[in-house]
Backbone of each chain as ProteinMPNN parsed JSONL, in Angstrom:
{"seq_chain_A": "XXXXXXXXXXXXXXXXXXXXXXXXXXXXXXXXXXXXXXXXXXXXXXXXXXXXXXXXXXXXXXXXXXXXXXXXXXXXXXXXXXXXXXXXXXXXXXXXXXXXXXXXXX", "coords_chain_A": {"N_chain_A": [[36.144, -6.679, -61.881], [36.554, -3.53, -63.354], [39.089, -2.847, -63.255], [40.766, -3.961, -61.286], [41.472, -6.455, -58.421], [40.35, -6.447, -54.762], [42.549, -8.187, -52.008], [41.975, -10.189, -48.728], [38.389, -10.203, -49.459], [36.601, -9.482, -47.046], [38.179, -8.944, -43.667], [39.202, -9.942, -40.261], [39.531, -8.644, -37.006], [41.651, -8.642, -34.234], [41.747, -6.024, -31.683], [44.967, -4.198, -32.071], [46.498, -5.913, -33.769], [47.931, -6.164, -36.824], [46.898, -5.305, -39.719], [46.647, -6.234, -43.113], [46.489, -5.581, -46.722], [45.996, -6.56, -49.715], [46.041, -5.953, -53.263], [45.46, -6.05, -56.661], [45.731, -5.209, -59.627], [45.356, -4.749, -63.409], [46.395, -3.121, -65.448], [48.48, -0.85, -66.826], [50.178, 1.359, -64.542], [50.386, 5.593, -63.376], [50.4, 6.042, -60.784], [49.0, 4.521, -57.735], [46.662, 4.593, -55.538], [44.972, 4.809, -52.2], [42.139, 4.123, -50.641], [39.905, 4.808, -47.988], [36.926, 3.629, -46.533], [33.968, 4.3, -44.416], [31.265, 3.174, -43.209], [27.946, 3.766, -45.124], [29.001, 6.421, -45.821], [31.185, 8.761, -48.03], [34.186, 7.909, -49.892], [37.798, 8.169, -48.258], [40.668, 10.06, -48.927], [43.88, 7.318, -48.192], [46.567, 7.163, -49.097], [49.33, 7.675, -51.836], [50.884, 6.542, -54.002], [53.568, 6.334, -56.34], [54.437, 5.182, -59.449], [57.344, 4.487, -59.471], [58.002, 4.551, -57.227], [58.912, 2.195, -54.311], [57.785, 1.71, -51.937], [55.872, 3.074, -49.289], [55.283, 5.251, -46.283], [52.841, 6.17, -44.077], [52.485, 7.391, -40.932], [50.49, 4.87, -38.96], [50.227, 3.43, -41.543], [51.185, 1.499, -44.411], [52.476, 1.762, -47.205], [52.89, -0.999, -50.748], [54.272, -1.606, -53.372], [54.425, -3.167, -56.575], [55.461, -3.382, -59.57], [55.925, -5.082, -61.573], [54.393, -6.847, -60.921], [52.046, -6.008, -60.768], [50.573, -5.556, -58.387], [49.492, -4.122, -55.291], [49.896, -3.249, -51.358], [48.739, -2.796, -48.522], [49.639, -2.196, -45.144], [48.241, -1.732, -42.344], [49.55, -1.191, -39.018], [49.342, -1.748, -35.749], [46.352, -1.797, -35.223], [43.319, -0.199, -34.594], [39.68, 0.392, -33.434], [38.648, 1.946, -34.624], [39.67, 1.851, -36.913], [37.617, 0.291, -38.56], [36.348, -0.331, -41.334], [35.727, 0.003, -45.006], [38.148, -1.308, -47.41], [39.539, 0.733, -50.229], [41.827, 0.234, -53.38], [42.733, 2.592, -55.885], [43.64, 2.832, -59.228], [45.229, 5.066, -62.055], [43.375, 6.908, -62.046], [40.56, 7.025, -61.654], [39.34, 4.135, -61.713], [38.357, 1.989, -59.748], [38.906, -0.898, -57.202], [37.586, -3.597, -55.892], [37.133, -3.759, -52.951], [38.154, -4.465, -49.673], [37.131, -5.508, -46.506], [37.078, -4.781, -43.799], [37.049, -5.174, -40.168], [37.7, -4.553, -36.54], [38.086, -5.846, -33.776], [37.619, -4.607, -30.742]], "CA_chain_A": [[36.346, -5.24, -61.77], [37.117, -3.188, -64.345], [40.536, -2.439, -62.537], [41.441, -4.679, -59.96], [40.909, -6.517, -57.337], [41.32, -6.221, -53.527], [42.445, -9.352, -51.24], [40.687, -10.512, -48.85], [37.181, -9.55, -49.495], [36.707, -9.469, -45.817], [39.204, -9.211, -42.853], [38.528, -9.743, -38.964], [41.18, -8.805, -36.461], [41.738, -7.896, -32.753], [42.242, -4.477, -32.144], [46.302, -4.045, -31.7], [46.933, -6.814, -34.44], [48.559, -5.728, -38.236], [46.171, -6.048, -40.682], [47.507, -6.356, -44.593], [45.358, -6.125, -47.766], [46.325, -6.477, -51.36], [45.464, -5.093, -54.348], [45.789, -6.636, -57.895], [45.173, -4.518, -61.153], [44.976, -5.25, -64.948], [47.054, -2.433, -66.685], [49.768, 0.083, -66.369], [49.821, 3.033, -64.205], [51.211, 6.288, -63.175], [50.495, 6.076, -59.667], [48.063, 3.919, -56.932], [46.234, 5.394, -54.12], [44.676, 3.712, -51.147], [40.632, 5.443, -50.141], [39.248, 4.018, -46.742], [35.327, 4.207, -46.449], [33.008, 4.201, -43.246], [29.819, 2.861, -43.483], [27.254, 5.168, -45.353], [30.366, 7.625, -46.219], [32.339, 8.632, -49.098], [35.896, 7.618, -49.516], [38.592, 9.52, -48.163], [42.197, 9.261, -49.793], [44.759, 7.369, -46.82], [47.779, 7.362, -49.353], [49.345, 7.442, -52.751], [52.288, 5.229, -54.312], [53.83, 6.512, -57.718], [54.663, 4.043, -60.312], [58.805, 4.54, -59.751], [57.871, 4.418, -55.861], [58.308, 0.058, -54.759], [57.42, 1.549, -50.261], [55.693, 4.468, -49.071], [54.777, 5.442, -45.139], [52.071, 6.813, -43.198], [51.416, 7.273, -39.719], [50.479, 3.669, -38.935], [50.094, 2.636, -42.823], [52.75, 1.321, -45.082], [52.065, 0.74, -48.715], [54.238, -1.084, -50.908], [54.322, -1.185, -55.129], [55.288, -4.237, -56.91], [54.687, -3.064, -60.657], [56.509, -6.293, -62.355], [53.264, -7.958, -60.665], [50.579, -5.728, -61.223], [50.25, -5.81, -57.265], [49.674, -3.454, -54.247], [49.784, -4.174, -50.495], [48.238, -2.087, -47.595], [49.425, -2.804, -44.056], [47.778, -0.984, -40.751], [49.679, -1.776, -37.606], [48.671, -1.391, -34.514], [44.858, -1.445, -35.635], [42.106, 0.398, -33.592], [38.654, -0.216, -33.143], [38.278, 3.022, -35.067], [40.13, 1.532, -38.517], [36.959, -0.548, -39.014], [36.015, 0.448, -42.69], [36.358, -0.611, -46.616], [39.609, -0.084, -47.882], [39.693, 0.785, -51.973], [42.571, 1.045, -54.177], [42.488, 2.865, -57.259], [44.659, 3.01, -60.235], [44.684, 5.393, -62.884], [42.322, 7.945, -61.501], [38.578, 6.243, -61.68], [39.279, 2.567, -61.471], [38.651, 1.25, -57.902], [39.216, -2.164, -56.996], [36.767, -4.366, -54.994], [36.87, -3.228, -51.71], [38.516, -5.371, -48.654], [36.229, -4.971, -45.607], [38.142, -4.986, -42.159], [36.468, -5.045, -38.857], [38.708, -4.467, -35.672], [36.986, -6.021, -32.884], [37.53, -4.103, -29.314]], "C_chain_A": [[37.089, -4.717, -62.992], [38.729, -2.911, -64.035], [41.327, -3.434, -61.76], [40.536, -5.229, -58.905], [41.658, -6.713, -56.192], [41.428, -7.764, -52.533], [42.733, -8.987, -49.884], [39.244, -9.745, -49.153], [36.773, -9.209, -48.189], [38.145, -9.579, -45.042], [38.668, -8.951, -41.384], [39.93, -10.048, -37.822], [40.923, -8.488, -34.957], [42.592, -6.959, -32.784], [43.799, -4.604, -31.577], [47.004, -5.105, -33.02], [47.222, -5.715, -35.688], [47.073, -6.317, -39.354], [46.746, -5.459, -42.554], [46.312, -6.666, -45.547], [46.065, -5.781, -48.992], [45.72, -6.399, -52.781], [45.881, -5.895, -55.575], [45.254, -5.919, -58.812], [45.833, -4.889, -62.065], [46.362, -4.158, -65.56], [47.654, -1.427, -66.274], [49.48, 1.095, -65.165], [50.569, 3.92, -63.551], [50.905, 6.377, -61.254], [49.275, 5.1, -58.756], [47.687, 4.718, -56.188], [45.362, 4.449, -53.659], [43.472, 4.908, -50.801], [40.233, 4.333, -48.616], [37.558, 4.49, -47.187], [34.584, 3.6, -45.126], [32.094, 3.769, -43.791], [28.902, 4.074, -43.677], [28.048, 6.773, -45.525], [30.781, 7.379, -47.73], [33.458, 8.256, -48.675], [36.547, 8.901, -49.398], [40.019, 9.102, -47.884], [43.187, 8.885, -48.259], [45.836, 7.704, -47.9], [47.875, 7.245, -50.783], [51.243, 7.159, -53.071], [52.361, 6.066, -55.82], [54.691, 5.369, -58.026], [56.47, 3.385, -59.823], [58.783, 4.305, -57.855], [58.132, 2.876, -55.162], [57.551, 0.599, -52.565], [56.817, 2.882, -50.074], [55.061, 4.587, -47.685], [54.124, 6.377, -44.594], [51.446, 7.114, -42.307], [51.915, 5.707, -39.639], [50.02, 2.824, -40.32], [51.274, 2.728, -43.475], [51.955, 0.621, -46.36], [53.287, 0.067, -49.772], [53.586, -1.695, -52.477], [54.761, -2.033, -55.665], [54.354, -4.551, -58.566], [55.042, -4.11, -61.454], [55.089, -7.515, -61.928], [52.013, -7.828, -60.731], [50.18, -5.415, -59.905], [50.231, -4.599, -56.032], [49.417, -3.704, -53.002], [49.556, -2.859, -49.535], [48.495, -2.488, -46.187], [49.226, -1.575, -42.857], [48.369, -1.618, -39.907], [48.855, -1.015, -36.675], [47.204, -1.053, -34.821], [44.053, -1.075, -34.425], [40.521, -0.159, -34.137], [37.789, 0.708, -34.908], [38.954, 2.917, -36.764], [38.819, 0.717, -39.169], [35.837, 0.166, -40.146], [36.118, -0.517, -43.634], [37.189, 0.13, -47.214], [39.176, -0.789, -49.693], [41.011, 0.761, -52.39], [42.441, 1.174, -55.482], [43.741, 2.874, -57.927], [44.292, 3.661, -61.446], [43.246, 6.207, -62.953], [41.265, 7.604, -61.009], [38.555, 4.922, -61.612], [39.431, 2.015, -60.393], [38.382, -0.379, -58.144], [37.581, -2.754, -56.465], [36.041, -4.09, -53.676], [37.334, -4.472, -50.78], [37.314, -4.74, -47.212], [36.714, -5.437, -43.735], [37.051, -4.315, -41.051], [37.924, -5.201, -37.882], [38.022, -4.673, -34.756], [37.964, -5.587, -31.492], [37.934, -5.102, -28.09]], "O_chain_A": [[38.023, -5.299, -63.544], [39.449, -2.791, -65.026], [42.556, -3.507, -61.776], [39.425, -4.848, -58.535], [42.855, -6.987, -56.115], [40.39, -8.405, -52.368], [43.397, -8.001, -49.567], [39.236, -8.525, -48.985], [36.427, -8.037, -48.339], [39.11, -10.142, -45.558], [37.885, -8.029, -41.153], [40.789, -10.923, -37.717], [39.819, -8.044, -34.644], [43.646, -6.813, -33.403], [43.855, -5.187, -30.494], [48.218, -4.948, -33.149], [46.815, -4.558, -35.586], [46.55, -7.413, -39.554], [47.134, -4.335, -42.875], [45.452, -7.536, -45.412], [46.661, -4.716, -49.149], [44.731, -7.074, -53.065], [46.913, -6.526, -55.344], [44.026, -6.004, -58.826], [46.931, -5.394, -61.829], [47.292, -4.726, -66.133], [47.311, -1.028, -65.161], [48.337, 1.536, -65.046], [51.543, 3.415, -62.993], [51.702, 7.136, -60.704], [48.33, 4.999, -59.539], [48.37, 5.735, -56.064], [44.966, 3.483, -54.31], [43.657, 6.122, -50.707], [40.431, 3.119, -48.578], [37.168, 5.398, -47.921], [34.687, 2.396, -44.896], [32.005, 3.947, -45.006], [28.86, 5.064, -42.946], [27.605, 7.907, -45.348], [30.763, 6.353, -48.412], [33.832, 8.2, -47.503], [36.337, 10.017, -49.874], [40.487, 8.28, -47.095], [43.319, 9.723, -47.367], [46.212, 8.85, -47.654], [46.867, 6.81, -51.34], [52.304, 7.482, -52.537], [51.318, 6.396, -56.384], [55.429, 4.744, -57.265], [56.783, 2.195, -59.826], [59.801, 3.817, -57.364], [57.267, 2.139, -55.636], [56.883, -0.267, -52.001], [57.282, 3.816, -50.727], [54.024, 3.924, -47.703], [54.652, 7.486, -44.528], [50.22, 7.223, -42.326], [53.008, 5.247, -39.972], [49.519, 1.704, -40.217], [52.162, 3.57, -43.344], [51.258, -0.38, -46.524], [54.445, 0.478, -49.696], [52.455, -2.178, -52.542], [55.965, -2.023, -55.406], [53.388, -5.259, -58.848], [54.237, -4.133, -62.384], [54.867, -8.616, -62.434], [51.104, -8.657, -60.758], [49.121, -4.798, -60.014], [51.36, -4.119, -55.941], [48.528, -4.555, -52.985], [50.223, -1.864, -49.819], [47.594, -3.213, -45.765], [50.044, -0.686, -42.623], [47.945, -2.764, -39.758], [48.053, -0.084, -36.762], [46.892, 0.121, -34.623], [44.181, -1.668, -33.354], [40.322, -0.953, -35.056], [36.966, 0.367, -35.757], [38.742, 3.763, -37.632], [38.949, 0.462, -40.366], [34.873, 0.899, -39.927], [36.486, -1.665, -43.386], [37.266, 1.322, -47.512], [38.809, -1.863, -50.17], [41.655, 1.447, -51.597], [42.126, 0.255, -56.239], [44.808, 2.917, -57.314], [43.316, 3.237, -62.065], [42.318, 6.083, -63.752], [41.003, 7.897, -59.842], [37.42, 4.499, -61.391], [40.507, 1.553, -60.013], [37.779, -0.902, -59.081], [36.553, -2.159, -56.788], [34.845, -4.155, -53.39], [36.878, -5.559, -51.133], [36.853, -3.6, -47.164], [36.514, -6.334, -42.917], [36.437, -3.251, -41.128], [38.955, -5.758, -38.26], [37.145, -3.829, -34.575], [38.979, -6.243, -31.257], [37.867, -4.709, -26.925]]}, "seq_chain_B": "XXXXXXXXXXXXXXXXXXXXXXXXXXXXXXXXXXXXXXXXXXXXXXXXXXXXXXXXXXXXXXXXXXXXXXXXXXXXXXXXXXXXXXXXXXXXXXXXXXXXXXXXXXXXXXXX", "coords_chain_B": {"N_chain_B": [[35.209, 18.2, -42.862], [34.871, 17.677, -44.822], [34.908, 19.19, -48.181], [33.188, 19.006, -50.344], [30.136, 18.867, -51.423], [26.46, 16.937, -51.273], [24.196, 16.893, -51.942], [20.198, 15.777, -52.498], [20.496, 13.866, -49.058], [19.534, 11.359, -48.986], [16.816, 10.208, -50.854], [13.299, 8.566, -51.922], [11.531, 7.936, -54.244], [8.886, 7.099, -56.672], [8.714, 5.577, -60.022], [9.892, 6.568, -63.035], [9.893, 8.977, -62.535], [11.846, 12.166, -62.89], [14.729, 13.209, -61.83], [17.4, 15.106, -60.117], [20.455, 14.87, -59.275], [22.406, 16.772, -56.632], [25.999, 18.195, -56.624], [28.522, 19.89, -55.027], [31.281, 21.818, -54.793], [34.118, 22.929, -53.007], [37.011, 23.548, -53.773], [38.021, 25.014, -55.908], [38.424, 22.62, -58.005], [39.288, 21.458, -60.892], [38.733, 18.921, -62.297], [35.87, 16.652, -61.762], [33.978, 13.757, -60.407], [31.689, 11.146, -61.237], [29.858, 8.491, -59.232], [28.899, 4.909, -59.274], [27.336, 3.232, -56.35], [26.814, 0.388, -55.164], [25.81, -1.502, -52.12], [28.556, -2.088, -50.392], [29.98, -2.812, -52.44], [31.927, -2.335, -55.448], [33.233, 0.996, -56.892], [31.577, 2.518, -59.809], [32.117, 4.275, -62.192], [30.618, 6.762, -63.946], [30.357, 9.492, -65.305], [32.512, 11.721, -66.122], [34.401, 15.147, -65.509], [36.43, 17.404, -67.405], [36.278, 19.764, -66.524], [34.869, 23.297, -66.683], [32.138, 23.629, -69.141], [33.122, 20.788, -70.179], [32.453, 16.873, -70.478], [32.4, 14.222, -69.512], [31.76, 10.492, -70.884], [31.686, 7.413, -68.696], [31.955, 3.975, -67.303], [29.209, 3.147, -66.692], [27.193, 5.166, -67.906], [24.346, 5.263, -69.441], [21.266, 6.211, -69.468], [21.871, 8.742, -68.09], [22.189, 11.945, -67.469], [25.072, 14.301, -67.547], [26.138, 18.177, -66.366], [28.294, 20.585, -66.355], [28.489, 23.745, -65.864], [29.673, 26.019, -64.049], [32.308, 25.892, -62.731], [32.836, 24.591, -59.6], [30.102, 23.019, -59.576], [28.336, 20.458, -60.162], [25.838, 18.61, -61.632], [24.014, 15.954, -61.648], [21.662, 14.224, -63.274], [18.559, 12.249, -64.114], [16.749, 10.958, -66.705], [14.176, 9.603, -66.398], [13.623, 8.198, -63.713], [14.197, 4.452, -62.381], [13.598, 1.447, -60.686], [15.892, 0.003, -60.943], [17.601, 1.631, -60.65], [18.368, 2.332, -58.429], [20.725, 2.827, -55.883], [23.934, 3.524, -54.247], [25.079, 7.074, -55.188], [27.897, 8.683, -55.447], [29.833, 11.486, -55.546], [32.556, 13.335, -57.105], [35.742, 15.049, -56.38], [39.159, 15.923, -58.055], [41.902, 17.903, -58.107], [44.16, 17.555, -60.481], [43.821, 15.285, -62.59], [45.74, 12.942, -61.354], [45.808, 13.525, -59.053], [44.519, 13.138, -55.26], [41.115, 11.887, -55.081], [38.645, 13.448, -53.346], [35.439, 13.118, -51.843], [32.052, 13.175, -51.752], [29.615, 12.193, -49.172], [27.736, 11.055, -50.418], [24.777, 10.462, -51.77], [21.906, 8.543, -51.06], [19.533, 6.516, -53.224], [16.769, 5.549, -53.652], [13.898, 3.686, -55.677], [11.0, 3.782, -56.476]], "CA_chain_B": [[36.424, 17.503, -43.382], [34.349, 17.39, -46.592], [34.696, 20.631, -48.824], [32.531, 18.681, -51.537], [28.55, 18.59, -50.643], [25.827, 16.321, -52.216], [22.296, 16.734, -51.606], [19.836, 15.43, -51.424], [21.357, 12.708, -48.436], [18.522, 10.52, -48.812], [15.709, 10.292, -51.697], [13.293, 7.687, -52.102], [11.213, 8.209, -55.341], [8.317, 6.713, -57.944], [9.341, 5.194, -61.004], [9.297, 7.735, -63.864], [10.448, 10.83, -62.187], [13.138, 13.074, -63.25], [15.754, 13.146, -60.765], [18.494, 15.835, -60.31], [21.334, 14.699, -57.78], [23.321, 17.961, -56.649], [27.121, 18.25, -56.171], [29.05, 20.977, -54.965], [32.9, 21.625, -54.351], [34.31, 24.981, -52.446], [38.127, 23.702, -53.57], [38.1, 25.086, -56.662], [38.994, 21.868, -58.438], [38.964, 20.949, -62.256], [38.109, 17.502, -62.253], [34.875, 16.198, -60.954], [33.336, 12.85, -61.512], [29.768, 10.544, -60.415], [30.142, 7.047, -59.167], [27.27, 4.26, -58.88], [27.957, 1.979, -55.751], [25.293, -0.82, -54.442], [26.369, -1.543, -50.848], [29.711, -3.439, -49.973], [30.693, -3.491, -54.157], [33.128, -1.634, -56.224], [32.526, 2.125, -57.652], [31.371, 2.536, -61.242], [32.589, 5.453, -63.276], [29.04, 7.12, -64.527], [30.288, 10.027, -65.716], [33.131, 12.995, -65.495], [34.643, 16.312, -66.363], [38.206, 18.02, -66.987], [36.288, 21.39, -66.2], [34.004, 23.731, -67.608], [32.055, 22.834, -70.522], [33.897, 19.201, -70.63], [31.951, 15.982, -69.91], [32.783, 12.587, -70.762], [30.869, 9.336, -70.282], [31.965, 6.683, -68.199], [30.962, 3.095, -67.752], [27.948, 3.245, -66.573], [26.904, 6.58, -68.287], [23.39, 5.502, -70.138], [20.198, 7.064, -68.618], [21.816, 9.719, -67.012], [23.254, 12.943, -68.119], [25.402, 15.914, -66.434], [26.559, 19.295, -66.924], [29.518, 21.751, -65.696], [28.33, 25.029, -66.646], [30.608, 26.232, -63.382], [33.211, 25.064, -62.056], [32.279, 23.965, -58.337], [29.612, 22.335, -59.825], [28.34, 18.973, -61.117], [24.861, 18.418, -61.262], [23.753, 14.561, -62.375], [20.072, 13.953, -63.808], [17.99, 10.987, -64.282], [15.673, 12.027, -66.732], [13.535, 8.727, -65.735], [14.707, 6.854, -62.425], [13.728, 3.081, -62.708], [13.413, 0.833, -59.959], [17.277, -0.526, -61.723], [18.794, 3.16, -60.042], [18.167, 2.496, -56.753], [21.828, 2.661, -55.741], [24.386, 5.035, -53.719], [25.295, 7.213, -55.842], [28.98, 9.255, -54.995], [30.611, 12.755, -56.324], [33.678, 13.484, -56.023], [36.747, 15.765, -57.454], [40.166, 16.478, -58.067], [42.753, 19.344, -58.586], [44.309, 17.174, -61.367], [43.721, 13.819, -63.005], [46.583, 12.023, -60.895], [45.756, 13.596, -57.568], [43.788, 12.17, -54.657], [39.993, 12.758, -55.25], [37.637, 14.268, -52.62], [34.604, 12.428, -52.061], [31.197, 13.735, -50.463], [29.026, 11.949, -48.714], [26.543, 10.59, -51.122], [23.646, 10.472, -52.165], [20.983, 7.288, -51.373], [18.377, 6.792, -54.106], [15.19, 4.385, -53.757], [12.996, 4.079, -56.677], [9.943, 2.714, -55.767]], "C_chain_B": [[35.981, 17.354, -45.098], [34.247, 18.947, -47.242], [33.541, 20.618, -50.305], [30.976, 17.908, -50.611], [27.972, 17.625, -51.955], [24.245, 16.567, -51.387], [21.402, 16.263, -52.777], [20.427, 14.188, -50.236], [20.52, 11.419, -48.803], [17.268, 10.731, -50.058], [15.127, 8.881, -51.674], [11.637, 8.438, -53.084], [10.341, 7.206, -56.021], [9.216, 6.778, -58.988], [8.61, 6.523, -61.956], [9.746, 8.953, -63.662], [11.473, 11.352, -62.485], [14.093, 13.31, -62.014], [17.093, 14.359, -60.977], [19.47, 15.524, -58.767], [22.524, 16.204, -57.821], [24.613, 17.943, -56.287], [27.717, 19.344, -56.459], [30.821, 21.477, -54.522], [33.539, 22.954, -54.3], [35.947, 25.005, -53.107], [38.477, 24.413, -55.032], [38.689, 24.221, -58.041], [38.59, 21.594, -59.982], [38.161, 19.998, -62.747], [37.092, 17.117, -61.301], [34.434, 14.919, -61.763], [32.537, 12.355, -60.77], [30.262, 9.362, -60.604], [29.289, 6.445, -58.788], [28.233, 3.448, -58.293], [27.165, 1.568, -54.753], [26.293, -1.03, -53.169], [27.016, -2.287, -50.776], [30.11, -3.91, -51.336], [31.131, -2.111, -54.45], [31.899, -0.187, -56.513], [32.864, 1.985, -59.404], [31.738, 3.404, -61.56], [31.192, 5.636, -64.09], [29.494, 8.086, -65.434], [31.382, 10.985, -65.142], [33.444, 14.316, -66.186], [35.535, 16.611, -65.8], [37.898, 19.527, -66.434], [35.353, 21.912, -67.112], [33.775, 23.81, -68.979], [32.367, 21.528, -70.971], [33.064, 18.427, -69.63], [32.078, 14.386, -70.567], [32.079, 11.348, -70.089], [32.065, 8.203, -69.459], [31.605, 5.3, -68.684], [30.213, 2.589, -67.752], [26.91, 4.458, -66.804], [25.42, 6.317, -68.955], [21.914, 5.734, -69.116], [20.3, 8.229, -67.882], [23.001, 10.944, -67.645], [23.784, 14.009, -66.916], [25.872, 16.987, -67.111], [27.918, 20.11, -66.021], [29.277, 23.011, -66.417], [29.428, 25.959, -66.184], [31.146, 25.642, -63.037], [33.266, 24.186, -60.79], [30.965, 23.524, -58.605], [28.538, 21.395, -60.358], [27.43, 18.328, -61.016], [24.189, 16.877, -62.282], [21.925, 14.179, -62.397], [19.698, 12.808, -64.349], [16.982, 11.199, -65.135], [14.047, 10.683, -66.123], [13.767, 7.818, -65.141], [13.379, 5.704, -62.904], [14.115, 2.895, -61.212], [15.388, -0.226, -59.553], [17.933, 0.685, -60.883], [18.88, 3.291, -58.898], [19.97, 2.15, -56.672], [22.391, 3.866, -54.424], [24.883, 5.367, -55.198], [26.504, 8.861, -55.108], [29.408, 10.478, -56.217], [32.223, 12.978, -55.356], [34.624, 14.472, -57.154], [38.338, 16.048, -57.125], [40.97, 17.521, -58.379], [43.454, 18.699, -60.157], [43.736, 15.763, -61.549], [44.272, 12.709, -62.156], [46.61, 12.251, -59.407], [44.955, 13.035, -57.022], [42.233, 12.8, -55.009], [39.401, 13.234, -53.488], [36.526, 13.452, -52.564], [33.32, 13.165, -50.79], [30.416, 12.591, -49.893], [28.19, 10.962, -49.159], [24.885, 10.798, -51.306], [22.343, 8.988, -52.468], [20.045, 7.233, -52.04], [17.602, 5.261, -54.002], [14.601, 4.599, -54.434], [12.205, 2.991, -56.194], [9.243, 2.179, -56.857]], "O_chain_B": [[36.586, 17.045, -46.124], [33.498, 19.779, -46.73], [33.171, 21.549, -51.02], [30.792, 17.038, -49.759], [28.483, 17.465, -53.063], [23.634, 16.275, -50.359], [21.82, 16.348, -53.932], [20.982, 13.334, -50.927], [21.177, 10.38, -48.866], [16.792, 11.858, -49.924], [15.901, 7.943, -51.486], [10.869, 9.262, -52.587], [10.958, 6.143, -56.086], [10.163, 7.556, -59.106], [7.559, 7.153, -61.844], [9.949, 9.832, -64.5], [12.371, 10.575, -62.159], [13.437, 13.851, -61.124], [17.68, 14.381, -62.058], [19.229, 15.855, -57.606], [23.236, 16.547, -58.764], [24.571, 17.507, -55.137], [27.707, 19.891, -57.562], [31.133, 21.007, -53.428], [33.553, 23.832, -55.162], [36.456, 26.125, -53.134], [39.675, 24.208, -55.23], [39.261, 24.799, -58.965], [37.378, 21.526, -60.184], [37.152, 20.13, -63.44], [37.333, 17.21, -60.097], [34.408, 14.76, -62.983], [32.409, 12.826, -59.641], [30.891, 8.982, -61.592], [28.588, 6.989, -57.934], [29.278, 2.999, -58.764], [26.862, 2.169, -53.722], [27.481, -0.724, -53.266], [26.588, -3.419, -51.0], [30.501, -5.059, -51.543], [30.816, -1.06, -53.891], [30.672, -0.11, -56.457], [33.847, 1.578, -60.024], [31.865, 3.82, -60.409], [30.742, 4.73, -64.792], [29.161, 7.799, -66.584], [31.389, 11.184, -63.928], [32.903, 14.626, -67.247], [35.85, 16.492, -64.616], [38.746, 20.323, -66.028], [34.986, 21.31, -68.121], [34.621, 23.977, -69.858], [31.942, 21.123, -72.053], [32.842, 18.778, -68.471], [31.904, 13.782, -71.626], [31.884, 11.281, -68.875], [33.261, 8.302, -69.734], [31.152, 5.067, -69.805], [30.033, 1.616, -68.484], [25.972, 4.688, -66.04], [24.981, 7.45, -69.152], [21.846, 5.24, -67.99], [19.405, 8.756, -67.22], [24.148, 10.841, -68.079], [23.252, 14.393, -65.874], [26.055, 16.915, -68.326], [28.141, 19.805, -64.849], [29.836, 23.271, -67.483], [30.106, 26.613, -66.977], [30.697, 24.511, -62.857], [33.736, 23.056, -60.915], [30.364, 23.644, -57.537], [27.804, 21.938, -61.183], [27.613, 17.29, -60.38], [23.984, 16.934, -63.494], [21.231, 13.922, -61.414], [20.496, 12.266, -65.113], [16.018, 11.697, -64.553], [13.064, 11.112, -65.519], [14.079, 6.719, -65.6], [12.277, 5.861, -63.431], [14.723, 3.734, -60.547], [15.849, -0.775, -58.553], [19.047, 0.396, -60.448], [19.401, 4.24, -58.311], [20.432, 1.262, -57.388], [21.71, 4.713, -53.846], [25.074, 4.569, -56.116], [26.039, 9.816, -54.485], [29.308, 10.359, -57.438], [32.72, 12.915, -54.231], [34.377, 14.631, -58.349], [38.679, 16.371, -55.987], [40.413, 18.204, -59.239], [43.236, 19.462, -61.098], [43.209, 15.186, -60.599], [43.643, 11.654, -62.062], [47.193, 11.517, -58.609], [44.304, 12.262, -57.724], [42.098, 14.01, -55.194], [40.224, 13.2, -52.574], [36.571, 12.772, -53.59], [33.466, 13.507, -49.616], [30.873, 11.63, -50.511], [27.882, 10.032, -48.413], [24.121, 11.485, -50.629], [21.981, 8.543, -53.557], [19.224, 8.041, -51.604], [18.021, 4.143, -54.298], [14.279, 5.787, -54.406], [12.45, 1.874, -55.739], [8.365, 1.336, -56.672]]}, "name": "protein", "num_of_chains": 2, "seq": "XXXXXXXXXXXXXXXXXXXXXXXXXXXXXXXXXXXXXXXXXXXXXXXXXXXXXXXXXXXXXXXXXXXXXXXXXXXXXXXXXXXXXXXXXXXXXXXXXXXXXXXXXXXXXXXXXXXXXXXXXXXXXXXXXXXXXXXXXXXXXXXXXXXXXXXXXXXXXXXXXXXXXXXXXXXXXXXXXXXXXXXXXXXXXXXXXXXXXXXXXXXXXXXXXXXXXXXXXX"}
């Protein structure tokens, strides 16, 4: 990826469990953001981390910034049936990652 | 929940044809840009703009040009789809550079 990539490539959880995904990018930046995507959808932004930021909370997401490593980390508690998507993160406006792909099984 | 349209939802197309994918955005936003993404893989950077008149290539920008004449929007042309373009293909925009983008819907393209 020209940017990053997201860990795991897949994730498979039971619905109520935490699920955690991490992010790895290449080169500086002024802020991260986190996109979810549905199947056959565009992305649509869950959150954004600035550079000087290391935790940031939302709802049931918590992102967390660890710029000495290049690294970003995505955790959903309490997962629903209804989180089951591909999570992106970008850096640096246009550079998306990989994509992690989380199922929440019912 | 989407203020940014794309039509057509669905195309499926002969090789050779000229292609115009449409994108439209009610938020009045500056930044718009086009992303190529094959199913279950990363988005490409095709092509964007800081705003009217401004267009800058990406890195997947060859075969395909766009324009911003207005501001809401960002119309992406093929002038000959290949069988190689079959892809989704995503619009999307921001208020600045560093904000969250917007993303519509897409646009599925089959070249036959």
């Amino acid at each position: 990826s020209q940017q990053g990539e997201e860990d795991p490539q897949a994730l498979s959880i039971q619905e109520g469990e935490n699920a955690t995904m991490n992010c790895s990018y290449k080169t500086s930046i002024n802020n991260l953001q986190w996109y979810r995507q549905n199947s056959g959808r565009g992305l649509v932004h869950l959150i954004l981390i600035r550079s000087n930021e290391r935790e940031k909370h939302s709802g049931r997401l918590r992102v967390t910034l660890d710029t000495s490593k290049k690294s970003s980390s995505l955790l959903i508690t309490a997962s629903r049936a209804a989180d089951t998507a591909s999570y992106f993160c970008a850096g640096n406006q246009f550079y998306f990652g990989t994509g992690t792909s989380l199922t929440v099984i019912p | 929940e989407a203020d940014i349209y794309q039509t057509p939802r669905y195309l499926v197309i002969g090789t050779g044809k000229k292609i115009t994918l449409e994108c439209s955005q009610t938020m009045g936003h500056d930044k718009m840009y086009w992303y190529q993404q094959d199913p279950g893989m990363e988005l490409h950077l095709i092509h964007y703009s800081y705003g009217v008149n401004s267009t800058e290539k990406g890195d997947l920008s060859s075969e395909s040009t766009v324009s911003r004449i207005r501001t809401e929007h960002f119309p992406l042309t093929l002038e000959s789809a290949r069988p190689s373009h079959t892809s989704q293909y995503l619009c999307a925009s921001s208020r600045t550079g560093d904000q969250p983008q917007h993303f519509g819907d897409g646009t599925r393209l089959s070249i036959l």
